[in-house]
C-alpha angles and dihedrals in degrees: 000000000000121000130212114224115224146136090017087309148078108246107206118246132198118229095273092055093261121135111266089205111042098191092070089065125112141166094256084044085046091058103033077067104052087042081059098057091036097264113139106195127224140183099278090044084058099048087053085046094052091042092048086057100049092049090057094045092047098046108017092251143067112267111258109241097261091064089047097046088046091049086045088057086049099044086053106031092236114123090195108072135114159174092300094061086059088038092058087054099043117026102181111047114322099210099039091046089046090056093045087059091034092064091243128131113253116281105270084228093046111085 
């Protein structure tokens, strides 16, 4: 188990770099992780993050990509985009990094 040291304490991480106790997780702790990783976020990270938290409060899951890229057209009234606009924001996986600085455990589908 690996931990992650911020505001005077170790916060516990899974193996895949993700909080074992969500309710530790904040916005500053949020960002103190993607800085970590060399991730500045902006204005859009945060709104795929949110909306990556309300889907899993809401159903129990993190949304699948093609939720998320559909909500992103809509967020931003262009039909076109795509995966790489998320991706851009999020190279490794955007639903899975947007549930490590969300606060949320890895998708069960996302390896």
């Amino acid at each position: 188990m690996n931990s992650f040291f911020f505001a005077g304490r170790d916060h516990a991480l899974d193996q895949h770099g993700h909080l074992q106790n969500a309710g530790e997780w904040s916005k500053e702790l949020g960002l103190a992780l993607a800085l970590a990783d060399g991730i500045s976020l902006n204005e859009e990270h945060w709104w795929v993050i949110e909306f990556v938290r309300q889907h899993h409060q809401t159903y129990g899951t993190p949304p699948l990509m093609r939720v998320l890229i559909k909500a992103l057209r809509e967020y931003r009234d262009q039909q076109d985009l795509g995966s790489r606009e998320l991706y851009r924001l999020f190279p490794d996986n955007p639903v899975r990094q947007a549930c490590k600085y969300g606060g949320l455990p890895p998708p069960d589908w996302c390896i």
